[in-house]
N, C-alpha and C positions, 0 to 999 in steps of 0.2 A: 472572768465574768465582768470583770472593769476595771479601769485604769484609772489614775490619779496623778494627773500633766504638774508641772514645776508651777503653777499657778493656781493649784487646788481645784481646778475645775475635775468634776467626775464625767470620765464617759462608759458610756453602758456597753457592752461586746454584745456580738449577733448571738444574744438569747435563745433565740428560734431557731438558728442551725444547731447549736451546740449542746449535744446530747447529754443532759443530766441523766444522772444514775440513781434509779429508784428501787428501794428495797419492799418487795409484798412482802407481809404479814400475815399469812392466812393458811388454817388447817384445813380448809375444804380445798384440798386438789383442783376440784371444778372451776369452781372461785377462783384460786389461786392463779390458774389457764388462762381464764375469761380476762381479768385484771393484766395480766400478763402479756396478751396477746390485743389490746385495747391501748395499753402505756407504748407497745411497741408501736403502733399505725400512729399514736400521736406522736413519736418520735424522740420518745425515752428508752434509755438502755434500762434493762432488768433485772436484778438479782431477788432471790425468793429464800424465801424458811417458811417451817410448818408452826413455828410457835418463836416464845419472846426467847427463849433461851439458844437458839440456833440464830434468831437474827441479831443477837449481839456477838457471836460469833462470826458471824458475814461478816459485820461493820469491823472487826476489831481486822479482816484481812484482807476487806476494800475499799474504794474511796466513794462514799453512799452520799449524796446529796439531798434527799429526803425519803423519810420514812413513811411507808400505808402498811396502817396494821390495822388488823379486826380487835374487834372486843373481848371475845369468849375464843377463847383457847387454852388446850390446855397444858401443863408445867407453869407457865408464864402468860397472864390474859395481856389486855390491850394497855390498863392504866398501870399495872406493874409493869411494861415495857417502859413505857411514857416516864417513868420516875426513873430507871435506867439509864436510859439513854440520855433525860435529859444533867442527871451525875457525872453523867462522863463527856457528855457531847452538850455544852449549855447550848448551844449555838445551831443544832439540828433540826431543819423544819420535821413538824411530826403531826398527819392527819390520822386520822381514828375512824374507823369501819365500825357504827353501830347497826344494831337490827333492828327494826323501825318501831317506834314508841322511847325509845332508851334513852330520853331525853337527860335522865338524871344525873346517868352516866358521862353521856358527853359534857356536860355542864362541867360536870367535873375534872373532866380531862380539860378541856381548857382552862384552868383556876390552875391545873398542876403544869401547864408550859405548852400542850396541844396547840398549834398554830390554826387549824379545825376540823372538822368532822362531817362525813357523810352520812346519811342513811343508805342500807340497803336494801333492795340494790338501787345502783347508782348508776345513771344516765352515763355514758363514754363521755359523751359532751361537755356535762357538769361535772364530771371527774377531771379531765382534763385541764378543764378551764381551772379548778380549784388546785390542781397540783401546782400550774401556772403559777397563779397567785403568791401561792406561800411563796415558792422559787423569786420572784420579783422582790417579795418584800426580803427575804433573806439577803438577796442582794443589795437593795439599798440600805438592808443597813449594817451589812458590812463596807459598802461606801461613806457610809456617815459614820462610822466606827476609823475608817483611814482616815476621814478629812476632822473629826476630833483628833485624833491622836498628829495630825500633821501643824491643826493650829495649836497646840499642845506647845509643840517643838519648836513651832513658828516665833513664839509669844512669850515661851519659857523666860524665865529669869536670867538662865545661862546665856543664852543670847545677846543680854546687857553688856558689851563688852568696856571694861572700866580697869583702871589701875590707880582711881581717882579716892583717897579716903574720903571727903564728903559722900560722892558717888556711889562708895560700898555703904556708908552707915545706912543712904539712904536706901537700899536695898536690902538691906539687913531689915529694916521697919516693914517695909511690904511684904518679905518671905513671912514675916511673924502675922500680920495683920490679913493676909491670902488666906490663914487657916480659921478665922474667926466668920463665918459669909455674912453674919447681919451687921458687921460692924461699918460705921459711915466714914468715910475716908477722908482726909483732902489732901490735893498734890497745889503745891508749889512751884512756880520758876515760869522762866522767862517764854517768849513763844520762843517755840523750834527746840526747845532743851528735852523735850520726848515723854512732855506727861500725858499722854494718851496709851503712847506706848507701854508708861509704866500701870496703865490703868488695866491696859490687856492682858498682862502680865500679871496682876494682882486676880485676875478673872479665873483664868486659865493653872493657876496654882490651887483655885481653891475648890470646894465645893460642887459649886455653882456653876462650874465648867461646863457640865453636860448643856446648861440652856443660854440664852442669847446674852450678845453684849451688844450693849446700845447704845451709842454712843450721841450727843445733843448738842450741838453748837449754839448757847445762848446768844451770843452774838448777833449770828444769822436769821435769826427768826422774827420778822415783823414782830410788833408788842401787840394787834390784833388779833392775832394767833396764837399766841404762847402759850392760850390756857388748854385751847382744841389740841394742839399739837403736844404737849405734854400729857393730857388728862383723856382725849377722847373728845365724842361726842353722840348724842343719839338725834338720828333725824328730825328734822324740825327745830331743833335748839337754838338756831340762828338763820336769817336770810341764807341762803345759798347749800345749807346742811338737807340735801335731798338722799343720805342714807345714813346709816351707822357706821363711825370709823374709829377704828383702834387708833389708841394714842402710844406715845412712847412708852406709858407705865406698864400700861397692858402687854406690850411686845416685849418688856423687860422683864414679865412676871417668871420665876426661878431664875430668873439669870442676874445679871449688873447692869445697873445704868449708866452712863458717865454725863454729867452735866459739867461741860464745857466752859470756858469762862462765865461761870456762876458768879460772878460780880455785874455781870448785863442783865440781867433777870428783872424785869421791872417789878418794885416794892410790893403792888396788890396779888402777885403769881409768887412773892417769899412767901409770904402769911399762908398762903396755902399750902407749899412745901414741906414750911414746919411742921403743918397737919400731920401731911405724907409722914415725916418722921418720926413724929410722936405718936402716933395713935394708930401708923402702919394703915392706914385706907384712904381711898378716894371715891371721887364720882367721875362719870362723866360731863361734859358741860351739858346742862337739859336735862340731867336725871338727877332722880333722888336715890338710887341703889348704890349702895359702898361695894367695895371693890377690896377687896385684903389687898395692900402692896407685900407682894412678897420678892420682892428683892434686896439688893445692895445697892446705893446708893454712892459714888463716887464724884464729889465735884475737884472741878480744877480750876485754878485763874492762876493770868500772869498780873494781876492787881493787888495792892496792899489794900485785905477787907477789911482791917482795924480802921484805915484812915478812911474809907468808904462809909464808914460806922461812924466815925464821926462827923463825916459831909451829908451824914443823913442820908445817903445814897445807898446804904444798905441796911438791914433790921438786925440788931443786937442782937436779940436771940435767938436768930438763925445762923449769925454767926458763930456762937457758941453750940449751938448742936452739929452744925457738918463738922467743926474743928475736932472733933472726938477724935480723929488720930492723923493728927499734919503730919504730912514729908514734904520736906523741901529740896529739887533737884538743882544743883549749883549750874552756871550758866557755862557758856562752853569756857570763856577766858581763866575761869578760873580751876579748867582742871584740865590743863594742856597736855599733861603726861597723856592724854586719852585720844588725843589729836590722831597720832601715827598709830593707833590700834583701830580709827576710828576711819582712818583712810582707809586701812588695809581690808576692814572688816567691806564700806562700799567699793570699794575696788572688786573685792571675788565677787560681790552683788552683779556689778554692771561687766566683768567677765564674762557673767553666765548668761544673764539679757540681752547684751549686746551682740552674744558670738566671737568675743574678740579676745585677740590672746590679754593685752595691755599689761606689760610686766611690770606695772606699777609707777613709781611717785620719784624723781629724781630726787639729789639730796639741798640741794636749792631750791626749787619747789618746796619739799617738804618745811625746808626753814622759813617762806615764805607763809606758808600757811601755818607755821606755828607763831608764828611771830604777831600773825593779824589779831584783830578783837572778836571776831564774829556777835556782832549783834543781832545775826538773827539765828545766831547757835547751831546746833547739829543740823537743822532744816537747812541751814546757808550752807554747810560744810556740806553735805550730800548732792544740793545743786550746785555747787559750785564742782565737784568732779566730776557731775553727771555730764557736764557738759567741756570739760576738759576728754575724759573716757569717748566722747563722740568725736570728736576732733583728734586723734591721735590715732594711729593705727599699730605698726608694730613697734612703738618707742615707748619710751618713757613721758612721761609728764611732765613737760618742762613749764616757769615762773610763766613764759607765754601763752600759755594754753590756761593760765587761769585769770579769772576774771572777778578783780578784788576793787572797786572801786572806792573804797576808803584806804587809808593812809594804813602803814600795820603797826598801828600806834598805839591800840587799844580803847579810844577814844570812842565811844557809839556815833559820833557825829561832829567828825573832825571839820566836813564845811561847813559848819550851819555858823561862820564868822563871814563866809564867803558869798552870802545868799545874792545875788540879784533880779529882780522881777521885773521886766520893763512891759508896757501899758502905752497905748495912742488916747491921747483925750476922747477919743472917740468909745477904748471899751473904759474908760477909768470910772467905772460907776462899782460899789461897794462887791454887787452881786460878782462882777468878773476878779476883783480884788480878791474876794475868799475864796473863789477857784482856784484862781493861782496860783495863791498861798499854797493851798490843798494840794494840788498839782504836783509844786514844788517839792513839799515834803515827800509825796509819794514817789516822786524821781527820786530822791533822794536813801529813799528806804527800800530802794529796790520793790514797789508796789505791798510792802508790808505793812500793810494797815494798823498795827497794834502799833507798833515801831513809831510809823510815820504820825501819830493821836500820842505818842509819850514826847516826841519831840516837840507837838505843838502844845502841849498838855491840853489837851483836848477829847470828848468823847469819840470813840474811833468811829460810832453810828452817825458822824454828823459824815461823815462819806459814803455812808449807804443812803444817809436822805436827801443828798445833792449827786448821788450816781455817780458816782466817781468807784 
């Protein structure tokens, strides 16, 4: 009825050729014909009983994809079937055949699991059409039953592959913290060391798994947006707001948020935060209606917010309510035993993407990349073979096919003794100066913006407001 490709996409199967198996329910013979002979011309297979106790019988000796049963029957009527089947089959679309007025009834059947109900008698047309339906929705959401249980797998804890003790403790604190869902999190470390990753992982372990994870790039977000883009809006609230738009809380509601380097959040959108997690509600921007947050709240920075706290750059007691349960992920130099677990693990990744056999990492190579510092951590260690894995065909991985442009010293930034910038009198004016610079660093950091703002000890936003 559907598939589910190596990249979680669902595709639907020709529906309409493929003949579902439909069980009547019904002690009028006539009926039973009529139904019968109406399910067949729409291009359903058929199986029948006279009552609920012969059609659990059918089902227990064939392969039934939904059920139409009547209401009044007798041994077994329509809502003692419906409590049956749905005992043994949670998962069985099941419509209900009332006699016209029966509203109570069917009310009722649906409260006990009924997918829905006819009156009869009932149109071919609007039978049809409504056996459709249930069929549709059955399937997708055994489609979305596959693609939970795949990001489950995807996202699992197991997946974390480590031989690192920092590495394990800090995984030990999320396996524990995954089963608490209202509690506020923060992760720790550097960029590229996989705290997002670890945030999905904390999602997907707990609760809260069944609804979204959202994930928020303070960073990225203009500071004239950040309160629209987190909070909402109701139309009219601002020049340009010509409708009502969901915010990130709203799209987070049952599931987790993850707020992103939460040290860029400008001061007047803290204060508000706090709200969020003290008092669990918000508004939209332009409304006066509260809103229950009902989520988990997850922040992350690779920034120290103590010292941010005391450059005034971030509010003390917001500080102190996301810190309710730190983990801090070690950076990649300091847990190298993970290196060669960590190749091997994107290695069968880009095997399977690429098509390619690639038997892996010579043993030079290998000491080449363990030897390095990686400053931009497990994100630099997975581009850096992504792009050895496309270059290589049926060999190994040799020191040449990788591309380490610092020293493998351990150093974050073994040139920056070496820097030169040269300039004509012509651009030597301050504005080409700080480009430069800018410039510079970012060659230097491999275009890693967080990277290239700790070398210059600089905010990283001063390269999104000069476009760089």
């Amino acid at each position: 009825m559907f598939q589910v490709n190596s990249k979680g996409e669902v595709r639907t199967l020709g529906t309409e050729n493929s003949k579902a198996t439909i069980l009547i329910v019904e002690d009028s013979e006539i009926a039973r014909k009529t139904l019968e002979r109406n399910l067949t011309r729409g291009g359903f297979k058929c199986l029948v009983a006279e009552d609920g106790v012969e059609a659990l019988e059918v089902i227990e000796k064939h392969d039934v994809d939904l059920v139409l049963s009547d209401q009044q029957m007798p041994r077994m009527d329509g809502i003692e079937l419906l409590r049956e089947i749905k005992a043994r089959y949670p998962d069985m679309p099941f419509i209900l055949l009332t006699a016209h007025g029966s509203v109570t009834k069917a009310v009722i059947s649906i409260k006990q699991g009924a997918d829905d109900y006819l009156e009869k008698p009932c149109e071919p047309e609007n039978l049809i059409a409504t056996i459709r339906r249930s069929l549709s929705y059955r399937r997708l959401s055994e489609a979305n039953k596959k693609l939970k249980e795949q990001l489950c797998s995807q996202y699992c804890f197991q997946n974390i592959v480590t031989n690192s003790p920092k590495m394990r403790d800090a995984l030990r604190l999320a396996e524990k913290v995954a089963k608490t869902p209202d509690t506020t999190v923060a992760i720790y470390g550097e960029s590229g060391t996989g705290k997002e990753v670890l945030a999905r992982a904390i999602h997907f372990a707990g609760e809260r798994m069944e609804n979204r994870f959202v994930a928020v790039n303070c960073a990225g977000i203009p500071p004239a947006l950040f309160e629209s883009e987190l909070f909402g809006h109701v139309k009219g609230a601002f020049t340009g707001a010509d409708r009502d738009r969901e915010g990130k809380f709203e799209l987070a509601q049952g599931g987790t948020i993850l707020l992103d380097e939460i040290g860029d959040m400008p001061l007047d959108l803290q204060a508000k935060l706090l709200r969020v997690l003290e008092e669990r509600v918000f508004e939209k921007v332009g409304s006066n209606k509260s809103i229950r947050a009902d989520f988990r709240i997850i922040v992350a920075t690779n920034k120290d917010l103590k010292q941010l706290v005391k450059e005034g750059k971030f509010r003390e007691d917001l500080y102190h309510r996301i810190n309710t349960f730190p983990i801090t992920l070690p950076p990649l130099r300091e847990r190298k035993e993970d290196i060669p677990l960590l190749v091997e693990h994107f290695i069968a990744q880009f095997r399977k993407e690429l098509g390619k056999r690639l038997p892996g990492v010579s043993q030079k190579a290998m000491e080449v990349l363990i030897d390095y510092g990686w400053p931009g951590n497990i994100r630099e260690l997975k581009n850096c073979l992504e792009r050895a894995a496309i270059l290589v065909e049926d060999e190994l991985i040799q020191p040449e096919h990788l591309i380490i442009t610092k020293n493998p010293s351990g150093e974050d930034f073994p040139e920056k003794n070496k820097i030169n910038i040269t300039l004509s009198i012509e651009e030597f004016t301050m504005d080409n100066i700080i480009d430069k610079v800018l410039q510079t660093a970012l060659h230097l950091c491999n275009n890693n913006k967080t990277r290239a703002a700790e070398l210059l000890k600089v905010d990283r936003k001063v390269f999104y407001r000069r476009n760089l």
